[in-house]
BATILUM-112030 format. One record per residue: residue in one letter; chain; x, y, z of N, C-alpha, C in turn. Coordinates in steps of 0.1 Angstrom, whole numbers, plus 2048, in hexadecimal, padded with zeros to 3 digits. Layout:
N
+---+---+------+------+------+-------+-------+-------+------+------+------+
: r : c : n.px : n.py : n.pz : ca.px : ca.py : ca.pz : c.px : c.py : c.pz :
+---+---+------+------+------+-------+-------+-------+------+------+------+
: A : A :    X :    Y :    Z :     X :     Y :     Z :    X :    Y :    Z :
...
+---+---+------+------+------+-------+-------+-------+------+------+------+
END
This chain:
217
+---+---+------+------+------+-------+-------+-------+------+------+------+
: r : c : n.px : n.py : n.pz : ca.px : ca.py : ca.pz : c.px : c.py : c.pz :
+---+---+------+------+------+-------+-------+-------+------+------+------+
: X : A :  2D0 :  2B8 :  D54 :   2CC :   2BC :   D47 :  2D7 :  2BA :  D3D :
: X : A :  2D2 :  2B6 :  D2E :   2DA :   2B5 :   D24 :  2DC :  2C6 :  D1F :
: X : A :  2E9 :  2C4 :  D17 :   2EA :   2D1 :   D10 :  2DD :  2D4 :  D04 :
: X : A :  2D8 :  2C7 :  D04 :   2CB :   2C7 :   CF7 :  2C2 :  2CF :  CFD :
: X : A :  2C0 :  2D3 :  D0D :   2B8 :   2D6 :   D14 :  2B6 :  2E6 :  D16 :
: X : A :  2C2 :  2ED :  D13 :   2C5 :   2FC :   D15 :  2BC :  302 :  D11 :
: X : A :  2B8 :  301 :  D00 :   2B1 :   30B :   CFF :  2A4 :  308 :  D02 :
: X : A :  2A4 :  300 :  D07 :   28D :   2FE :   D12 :  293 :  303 :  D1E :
: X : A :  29B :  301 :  D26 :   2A2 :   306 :   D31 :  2A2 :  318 :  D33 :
: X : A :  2A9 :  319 :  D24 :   2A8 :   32D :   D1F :  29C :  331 :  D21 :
: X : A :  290 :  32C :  D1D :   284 :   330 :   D18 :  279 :  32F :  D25 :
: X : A :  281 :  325 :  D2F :   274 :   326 :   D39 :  27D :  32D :  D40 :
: X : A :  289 :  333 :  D44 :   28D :   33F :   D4F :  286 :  34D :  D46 :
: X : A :  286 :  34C :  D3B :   285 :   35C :   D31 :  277 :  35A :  D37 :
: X : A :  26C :  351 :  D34 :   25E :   34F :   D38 :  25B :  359 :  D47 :
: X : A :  266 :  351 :  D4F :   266 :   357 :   D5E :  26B :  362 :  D65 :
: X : A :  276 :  365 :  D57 :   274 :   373 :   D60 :  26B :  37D :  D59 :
: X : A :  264 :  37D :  D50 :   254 :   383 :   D48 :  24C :  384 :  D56 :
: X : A :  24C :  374 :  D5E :   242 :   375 :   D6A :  243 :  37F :  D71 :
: X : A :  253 :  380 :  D76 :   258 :   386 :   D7F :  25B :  393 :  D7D :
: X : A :  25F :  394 :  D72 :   263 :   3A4 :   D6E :  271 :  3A4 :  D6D :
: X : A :  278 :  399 :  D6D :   286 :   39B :   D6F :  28D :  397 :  D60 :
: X : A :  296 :  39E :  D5A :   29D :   3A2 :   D4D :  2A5 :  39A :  D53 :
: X : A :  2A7 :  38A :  D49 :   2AE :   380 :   D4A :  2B8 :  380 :  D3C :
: X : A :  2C6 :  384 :  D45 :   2CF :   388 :   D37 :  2D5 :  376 :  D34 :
: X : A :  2E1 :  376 :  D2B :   2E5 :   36A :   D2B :  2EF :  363 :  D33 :
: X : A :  2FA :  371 :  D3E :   300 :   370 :   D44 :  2F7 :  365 :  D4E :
: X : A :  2EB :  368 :  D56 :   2E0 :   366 :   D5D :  2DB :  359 :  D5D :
: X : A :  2D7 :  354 :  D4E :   2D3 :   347 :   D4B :  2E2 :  33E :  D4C :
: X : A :  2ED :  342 :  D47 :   2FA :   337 :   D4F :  2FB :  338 :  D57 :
: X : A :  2F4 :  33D :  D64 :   2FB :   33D :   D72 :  2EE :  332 :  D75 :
: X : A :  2E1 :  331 :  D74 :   2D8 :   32B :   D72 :  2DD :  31A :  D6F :
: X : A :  2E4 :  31A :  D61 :   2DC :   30F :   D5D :  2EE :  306 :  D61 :
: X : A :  2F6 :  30B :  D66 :   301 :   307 :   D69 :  2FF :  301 :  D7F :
: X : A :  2F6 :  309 :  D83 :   2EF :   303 :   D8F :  2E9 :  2F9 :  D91 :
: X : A :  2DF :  2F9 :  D86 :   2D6 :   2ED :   D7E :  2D7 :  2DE :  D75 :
: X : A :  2E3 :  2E3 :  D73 :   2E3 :   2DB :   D69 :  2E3 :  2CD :  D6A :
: X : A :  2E5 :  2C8 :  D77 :   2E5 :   2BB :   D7B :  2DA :  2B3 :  D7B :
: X : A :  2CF :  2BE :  D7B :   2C3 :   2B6 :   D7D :  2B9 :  2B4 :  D6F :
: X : A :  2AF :  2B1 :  D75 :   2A7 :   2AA :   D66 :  29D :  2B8 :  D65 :
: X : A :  299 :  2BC :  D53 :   299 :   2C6 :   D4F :  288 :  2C8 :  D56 :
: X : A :  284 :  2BA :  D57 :   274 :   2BA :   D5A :  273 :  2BC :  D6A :
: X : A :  280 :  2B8 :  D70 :   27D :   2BD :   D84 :  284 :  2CC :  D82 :
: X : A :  289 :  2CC :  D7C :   28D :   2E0 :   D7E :  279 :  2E7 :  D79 :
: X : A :  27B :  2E2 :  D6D :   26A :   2E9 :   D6C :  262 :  2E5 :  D75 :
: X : A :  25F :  2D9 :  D7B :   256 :   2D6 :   D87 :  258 :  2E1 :  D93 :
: X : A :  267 :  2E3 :  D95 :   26C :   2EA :   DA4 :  264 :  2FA :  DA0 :
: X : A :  268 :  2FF :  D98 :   261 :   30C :   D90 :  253 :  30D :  D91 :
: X : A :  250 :  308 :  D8C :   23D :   305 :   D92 :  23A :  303 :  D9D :
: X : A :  243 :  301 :  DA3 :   241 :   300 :   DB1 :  23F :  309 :  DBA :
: X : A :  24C :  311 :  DB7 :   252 :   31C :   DC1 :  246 :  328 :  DBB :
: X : A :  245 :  328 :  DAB :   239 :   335 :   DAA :  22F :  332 :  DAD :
: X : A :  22C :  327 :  DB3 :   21A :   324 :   DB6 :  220 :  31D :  DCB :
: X : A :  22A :  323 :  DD0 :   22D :   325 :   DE0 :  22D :  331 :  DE2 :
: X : A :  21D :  331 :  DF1 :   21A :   340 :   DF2 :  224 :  347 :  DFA :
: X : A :  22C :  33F :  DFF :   239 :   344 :   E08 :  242 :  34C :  E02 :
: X : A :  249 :  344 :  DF7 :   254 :   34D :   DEB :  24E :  34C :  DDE :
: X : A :  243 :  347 :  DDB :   246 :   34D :   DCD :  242 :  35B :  DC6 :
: X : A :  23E :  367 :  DD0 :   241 :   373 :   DCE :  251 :  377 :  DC5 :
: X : A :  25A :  36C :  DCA :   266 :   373 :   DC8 :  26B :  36B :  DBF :
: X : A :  276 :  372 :  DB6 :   27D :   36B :   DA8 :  287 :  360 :  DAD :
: X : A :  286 :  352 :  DAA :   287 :   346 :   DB2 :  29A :  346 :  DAF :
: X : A :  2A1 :  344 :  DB3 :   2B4 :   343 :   DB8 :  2B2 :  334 :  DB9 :
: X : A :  2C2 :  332 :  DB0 :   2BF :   323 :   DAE :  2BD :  31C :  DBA :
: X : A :  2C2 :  321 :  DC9 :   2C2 :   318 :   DD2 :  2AF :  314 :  DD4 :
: X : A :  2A9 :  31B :  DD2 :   29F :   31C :   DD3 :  296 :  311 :  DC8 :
: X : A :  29C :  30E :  DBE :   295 :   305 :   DB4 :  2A0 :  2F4 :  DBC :
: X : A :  2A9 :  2F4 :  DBD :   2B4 :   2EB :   DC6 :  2A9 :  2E9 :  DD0 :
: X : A :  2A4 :  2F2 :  DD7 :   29C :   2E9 :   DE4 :  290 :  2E5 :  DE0 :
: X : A :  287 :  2E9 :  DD8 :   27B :   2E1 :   DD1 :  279 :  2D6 :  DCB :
: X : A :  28A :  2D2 :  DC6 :   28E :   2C8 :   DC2 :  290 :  2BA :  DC9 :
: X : A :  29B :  2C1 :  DD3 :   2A3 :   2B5 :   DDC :  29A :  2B2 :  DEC :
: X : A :  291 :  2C3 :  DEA :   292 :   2C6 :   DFD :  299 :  2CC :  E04 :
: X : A :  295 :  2D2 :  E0C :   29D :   2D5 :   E1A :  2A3 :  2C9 :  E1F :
: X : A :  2B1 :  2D4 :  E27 :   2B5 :   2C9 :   E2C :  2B8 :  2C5 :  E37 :
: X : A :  2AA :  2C7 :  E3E :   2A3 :   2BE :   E47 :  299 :  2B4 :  E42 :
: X : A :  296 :  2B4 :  E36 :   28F :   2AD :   E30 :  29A :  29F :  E2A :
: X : A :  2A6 :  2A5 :  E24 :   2AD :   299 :   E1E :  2B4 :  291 :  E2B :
: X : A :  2B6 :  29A :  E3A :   2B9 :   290 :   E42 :  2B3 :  285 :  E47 :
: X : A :  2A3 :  28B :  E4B :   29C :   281 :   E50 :  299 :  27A :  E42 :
: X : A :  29C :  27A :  E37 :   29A :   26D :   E2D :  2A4 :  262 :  E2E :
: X : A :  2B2 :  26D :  E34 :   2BC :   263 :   E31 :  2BB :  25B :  E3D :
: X : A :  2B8 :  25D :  E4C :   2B7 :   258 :   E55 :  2AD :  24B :  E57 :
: X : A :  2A4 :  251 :  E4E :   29B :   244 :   E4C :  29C :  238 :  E43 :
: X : A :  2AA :  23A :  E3B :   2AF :   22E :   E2F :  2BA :  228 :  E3F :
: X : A :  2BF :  22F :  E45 :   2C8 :   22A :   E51 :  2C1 :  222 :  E54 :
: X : A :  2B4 :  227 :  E5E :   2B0 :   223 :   E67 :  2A6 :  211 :  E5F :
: X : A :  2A1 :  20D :  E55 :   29D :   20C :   E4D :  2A8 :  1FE :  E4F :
: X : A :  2B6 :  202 :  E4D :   2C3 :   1FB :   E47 :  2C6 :  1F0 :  E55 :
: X : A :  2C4 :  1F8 :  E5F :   2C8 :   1F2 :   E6A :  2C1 :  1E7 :  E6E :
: X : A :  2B3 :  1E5 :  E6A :   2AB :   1DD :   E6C :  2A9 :  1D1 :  E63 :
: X : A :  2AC :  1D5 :  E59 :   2AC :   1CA :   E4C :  2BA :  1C4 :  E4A :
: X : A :  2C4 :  1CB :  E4D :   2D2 :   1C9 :   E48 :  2DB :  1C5 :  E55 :
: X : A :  2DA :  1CE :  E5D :   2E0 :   1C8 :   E6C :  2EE :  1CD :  E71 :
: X : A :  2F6 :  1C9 :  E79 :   302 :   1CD :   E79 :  308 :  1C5 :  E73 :
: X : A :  308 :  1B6 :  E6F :   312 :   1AF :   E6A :  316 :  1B0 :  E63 :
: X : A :  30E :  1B6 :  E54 :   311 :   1B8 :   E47 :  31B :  1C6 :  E47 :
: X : A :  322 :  1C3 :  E3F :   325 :   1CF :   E3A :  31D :  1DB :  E30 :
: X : A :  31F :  1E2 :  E2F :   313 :   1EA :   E29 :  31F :  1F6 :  E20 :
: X : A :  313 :  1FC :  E11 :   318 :   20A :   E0E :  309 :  20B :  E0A :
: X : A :  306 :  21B :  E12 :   2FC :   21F :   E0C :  2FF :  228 :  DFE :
: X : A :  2F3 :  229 :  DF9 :   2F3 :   234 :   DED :  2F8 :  245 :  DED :
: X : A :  2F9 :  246 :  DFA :   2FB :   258 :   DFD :  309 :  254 :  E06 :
: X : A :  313 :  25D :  E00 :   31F :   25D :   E07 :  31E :  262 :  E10 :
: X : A :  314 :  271 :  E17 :   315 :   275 :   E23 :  310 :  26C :  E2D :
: X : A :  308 :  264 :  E29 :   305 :   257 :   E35 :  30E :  250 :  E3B :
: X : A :  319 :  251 :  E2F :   329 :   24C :   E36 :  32D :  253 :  E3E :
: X : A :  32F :  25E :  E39 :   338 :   268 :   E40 :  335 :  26C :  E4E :
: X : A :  325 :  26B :  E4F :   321 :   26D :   E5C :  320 :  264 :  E67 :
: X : A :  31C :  258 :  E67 :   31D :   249 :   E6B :  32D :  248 :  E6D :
: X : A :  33A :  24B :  E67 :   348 :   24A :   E6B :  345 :  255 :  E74 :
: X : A :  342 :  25C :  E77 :   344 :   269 :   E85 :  33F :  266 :  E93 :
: X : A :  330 :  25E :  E89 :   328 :   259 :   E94 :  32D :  248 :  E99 :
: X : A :  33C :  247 :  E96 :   33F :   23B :   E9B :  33E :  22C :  E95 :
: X : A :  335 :  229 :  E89 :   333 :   224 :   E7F :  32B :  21C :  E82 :
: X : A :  324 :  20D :  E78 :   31A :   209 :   E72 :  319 :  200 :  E7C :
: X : A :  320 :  1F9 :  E84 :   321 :   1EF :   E8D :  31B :  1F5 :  E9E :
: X : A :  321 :  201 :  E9D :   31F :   207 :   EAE :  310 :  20E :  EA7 :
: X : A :  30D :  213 :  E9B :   2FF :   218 :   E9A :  2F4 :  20E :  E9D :
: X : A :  2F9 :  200 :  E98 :   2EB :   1F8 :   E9B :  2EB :  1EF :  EA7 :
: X : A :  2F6 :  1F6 :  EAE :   2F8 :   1F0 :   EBC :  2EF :  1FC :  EC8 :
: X : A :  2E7 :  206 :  EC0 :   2E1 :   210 :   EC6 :  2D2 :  20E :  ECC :
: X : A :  2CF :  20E :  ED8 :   2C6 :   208 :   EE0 :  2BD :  213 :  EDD :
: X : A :  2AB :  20A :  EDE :   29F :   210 :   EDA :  29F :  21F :  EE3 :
: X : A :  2A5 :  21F :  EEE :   2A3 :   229 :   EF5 :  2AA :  234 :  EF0 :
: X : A :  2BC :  232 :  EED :   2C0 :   23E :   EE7 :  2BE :  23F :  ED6 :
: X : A :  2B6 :  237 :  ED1 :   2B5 :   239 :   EC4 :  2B0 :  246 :  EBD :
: X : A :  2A8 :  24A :  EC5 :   2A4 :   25D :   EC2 :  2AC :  266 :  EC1 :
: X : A :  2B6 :  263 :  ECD :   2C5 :   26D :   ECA :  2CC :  26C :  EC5 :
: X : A :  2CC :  25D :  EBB :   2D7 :   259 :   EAF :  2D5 :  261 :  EA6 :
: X : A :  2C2 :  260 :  EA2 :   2BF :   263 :   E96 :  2C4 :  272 :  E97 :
: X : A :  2C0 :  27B :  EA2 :   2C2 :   289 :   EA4 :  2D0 :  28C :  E9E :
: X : A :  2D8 :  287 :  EA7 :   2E8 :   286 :   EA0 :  2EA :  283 :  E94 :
: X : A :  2E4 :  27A :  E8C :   2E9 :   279 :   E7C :  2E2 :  282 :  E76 :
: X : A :  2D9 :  286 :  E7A :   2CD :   294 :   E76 :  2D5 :  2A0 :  E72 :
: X : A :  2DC :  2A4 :  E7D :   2E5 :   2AD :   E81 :  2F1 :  2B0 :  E79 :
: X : A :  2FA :  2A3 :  E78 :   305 :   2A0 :   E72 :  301 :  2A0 :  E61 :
: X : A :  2F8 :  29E :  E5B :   2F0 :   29A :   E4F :  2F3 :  2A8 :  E4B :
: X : A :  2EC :  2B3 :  E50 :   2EA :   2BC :   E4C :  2F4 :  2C2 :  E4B :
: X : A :  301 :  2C5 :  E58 :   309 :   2C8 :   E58 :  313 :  2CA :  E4C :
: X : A :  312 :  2B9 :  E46 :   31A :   2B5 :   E3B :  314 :  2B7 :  E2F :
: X : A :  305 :  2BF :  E2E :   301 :   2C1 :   E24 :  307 :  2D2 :  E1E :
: X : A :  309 :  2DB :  E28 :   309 :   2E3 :   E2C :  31D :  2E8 :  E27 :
: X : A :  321 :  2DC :  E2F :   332 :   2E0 :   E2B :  330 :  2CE :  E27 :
: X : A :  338 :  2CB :  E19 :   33B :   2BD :   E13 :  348 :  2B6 :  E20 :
: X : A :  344 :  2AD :  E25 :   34E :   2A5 :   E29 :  35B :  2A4 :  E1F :
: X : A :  368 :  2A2 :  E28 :   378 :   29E :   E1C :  379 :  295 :  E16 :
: X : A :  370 :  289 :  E1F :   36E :   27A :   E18 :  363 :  272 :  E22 :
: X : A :  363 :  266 :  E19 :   35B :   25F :   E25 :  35F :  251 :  E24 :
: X : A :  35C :  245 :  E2B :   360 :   23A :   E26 :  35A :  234 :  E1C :
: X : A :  362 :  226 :  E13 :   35D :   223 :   E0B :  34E :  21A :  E0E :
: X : A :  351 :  211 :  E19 :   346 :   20D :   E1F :  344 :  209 :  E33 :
: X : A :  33C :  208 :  E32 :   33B :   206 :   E42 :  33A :  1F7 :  E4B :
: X : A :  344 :  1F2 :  E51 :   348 :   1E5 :   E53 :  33C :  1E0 :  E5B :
: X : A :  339 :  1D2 :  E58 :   330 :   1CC :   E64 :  337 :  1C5 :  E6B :
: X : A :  335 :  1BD :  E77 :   339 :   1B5 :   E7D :  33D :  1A8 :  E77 :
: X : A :  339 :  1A1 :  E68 :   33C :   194 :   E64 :  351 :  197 :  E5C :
: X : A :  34A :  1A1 :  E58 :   357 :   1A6 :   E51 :  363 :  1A7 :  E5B :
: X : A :  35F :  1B0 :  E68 :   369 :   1B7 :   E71 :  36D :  1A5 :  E76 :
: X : A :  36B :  19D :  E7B :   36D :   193 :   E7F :  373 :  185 :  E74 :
: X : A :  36B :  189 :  E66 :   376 :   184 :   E5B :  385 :  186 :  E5C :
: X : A :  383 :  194 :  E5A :   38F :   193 :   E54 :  39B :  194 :  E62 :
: X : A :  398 :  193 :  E6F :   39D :   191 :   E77 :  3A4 :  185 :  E79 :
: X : A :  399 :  17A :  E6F :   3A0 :   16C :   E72 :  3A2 :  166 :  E66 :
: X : A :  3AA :  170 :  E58 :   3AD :   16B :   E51 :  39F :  161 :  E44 :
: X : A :  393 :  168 :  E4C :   389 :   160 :   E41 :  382 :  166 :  E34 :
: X : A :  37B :  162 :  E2D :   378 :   169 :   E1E :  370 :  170 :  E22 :
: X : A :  373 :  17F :  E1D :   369 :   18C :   E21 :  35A :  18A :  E19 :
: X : A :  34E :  18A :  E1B :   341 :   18D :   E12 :  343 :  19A :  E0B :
: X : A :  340 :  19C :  E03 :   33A :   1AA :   DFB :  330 :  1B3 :  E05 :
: X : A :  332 :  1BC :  E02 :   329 :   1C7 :   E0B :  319 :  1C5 :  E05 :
: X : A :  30E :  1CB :  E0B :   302 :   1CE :   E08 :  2FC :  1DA :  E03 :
: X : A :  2F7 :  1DD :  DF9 :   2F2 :   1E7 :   DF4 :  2E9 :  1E9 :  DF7 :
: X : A :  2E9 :  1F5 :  DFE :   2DC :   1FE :   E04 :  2D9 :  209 :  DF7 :
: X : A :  2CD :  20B :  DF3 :   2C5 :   211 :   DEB :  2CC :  213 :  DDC :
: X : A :  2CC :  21F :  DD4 :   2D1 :   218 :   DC6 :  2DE :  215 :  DC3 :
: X : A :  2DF :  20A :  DC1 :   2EC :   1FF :   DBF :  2F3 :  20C :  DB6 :
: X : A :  2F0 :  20F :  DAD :   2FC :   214 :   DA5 :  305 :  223 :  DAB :
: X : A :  2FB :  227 :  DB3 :   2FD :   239 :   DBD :  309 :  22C :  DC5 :
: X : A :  303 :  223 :  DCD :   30B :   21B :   DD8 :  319 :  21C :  DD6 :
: X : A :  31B :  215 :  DC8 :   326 :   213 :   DC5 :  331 :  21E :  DBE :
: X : A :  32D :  228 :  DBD :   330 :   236 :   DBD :  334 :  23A :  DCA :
: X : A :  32F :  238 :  DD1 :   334 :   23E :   DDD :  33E :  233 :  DE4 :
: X : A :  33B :  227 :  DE0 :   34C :   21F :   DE2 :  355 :  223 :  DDB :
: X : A :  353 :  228 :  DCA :   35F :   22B :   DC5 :  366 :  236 :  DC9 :
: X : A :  35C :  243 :  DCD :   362 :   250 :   DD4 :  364 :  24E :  DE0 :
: X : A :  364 :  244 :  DE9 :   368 :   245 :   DF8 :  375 :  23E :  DF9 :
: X : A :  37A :  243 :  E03 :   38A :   242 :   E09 :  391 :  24F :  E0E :
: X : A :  39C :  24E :  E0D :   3A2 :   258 :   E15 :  3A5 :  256 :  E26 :
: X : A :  3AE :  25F :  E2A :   3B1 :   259 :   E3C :  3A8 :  260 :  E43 :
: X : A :  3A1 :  25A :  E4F :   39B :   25D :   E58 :  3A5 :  26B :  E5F :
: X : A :  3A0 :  272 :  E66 :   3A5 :   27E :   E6D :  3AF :  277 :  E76 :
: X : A :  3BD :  27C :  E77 :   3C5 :   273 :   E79 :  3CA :  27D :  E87 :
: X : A :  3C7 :  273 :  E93 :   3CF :   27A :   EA0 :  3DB :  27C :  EA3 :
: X : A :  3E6 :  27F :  EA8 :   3F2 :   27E :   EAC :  3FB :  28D :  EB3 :
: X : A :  406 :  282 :  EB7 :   408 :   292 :   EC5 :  414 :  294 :  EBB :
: X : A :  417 :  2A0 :  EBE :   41F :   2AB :   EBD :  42F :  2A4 :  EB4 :
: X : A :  434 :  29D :  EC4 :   43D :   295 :   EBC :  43E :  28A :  EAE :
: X : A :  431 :  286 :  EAE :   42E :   27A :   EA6 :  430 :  282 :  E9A :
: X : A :  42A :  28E :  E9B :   426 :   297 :   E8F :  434 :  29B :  E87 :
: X : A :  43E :  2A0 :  E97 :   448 :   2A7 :   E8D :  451 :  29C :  E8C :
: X : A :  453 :  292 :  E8D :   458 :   282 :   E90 :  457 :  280 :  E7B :
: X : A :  445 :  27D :  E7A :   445 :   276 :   E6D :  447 :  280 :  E64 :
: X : A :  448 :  28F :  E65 :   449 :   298 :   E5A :  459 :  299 :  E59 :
: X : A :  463 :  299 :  E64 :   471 :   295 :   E63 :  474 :  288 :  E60 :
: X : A :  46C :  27D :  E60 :   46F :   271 :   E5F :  47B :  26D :  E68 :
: X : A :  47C :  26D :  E74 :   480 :   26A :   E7B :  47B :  261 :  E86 :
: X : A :  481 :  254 :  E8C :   47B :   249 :   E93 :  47E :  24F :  EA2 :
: X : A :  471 :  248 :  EA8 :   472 :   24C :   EB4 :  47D :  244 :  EBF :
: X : A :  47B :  251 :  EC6 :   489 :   255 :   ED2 :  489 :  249 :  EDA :
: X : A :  47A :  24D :  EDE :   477 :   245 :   EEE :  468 :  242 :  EF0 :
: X : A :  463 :  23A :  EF7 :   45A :   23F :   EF4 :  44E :  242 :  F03 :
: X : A :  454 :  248 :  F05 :   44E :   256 :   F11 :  448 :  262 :  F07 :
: X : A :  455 :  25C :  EFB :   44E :   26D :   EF3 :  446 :  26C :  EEB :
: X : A :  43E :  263 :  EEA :   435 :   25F :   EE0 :  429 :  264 :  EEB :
: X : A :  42B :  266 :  EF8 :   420 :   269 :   F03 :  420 :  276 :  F04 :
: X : A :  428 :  280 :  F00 :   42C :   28C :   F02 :  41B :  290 :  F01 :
+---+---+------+------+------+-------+-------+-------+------+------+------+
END
């Protein structure tokens, strides 16, 4: 929503809580329209109509998370959407290409699940437990935000490029180009980085190693 938006924004919570019976102060409506405000002024009113005409909750005075899921969905709902732009990807796109989708958690999850290359190397038989697993992981990350994710996901033409010194292709954009490339510009950062004990207190002393038995410690 624009700030042009606030006061139709004011006037349909004041509307709602008249339904409800609830004394909407102004402290109330900023906690509201600061939840909201990302979205478009006509799907926050859609989500509203919604929830008061759902015989499940709309007895009760709607919490923004509650206008958030009428909007976006559950989220088991946004996984299996996201799984089906994957699943969708693998078949049109392949492993060779490089790929960035439009949703950064597709990254984040696919680097856990081993990445873009071993995903479309997944046989028709275990393909129901992939999806289960990114299902899983989807939600996970919806739940707590991942630290980072990659900027994009290597295929096989690239990994073998640039192995031998040849001209890399441009990646493929999977669904809207301009989200894609957002999430190339926000991705990077180190992968979860393993190391023993010594390594650890080795690089924080900056000191070179002894021997190396003790890098096996």
């Amino acid at each position: 929503m624009k700030t042009g938006d606030m006061p139709k924004f004011t006037l349909m919570l004041a509307g709602l809580g008249e339904l409800y019976g609830k004394a909407i102060s102004v402290f109330l409506t900023e906690i509201y329209w600061q939840a909201l405000k990302d979205f478009e002024l006509q799907d926050v009113e859609k989500a509203l109509q919604a929830h008061i005409h759902n015989p499940d909750c709309g007895q009760y005075f709607p919490k923004p998370a509650d206008v958030v899921r009428f909007i976006e969905g559950s989220g088991e709902t946004k996984a299996l959407l996201a799984w089906a732009i994957v699943e969708k990807a693998m078949h049109q796109v392949g492993s060779y290409q490089t790929v960035i989708f439009d949703d950064h958690l597709i990254h984040a999850v696919l680097e856990d699940m081993g990445g873009w290359i071993k995903l479309c190397s997944t046989t028709l038989e275990a393909l129901p437990f992939r999806a289960n697993e990114f299902q899983k992981r989807y939600i996970g990350f919806l739940h707590k935000k991942p630290e980072r994710h990659p900027k994009y996901l290597v295929g096989i033409t690239e990994t073998d490029n640039a192995k031998n010194g040849f001209e890399i292709e441009p990646p493929v954009l999977v669904g809207n180009a301009k989200k894609a490339e957002e999430v190339m510009l926000t991705g990077g950062g180190t992968p979860l980085a393993i190391q023993t004990f010594s390594q650890a207190i080795r690089n924080a002393m900056q000191l070179p190693s002894q021997t190396k038995n003790e890098d096996n410690l």
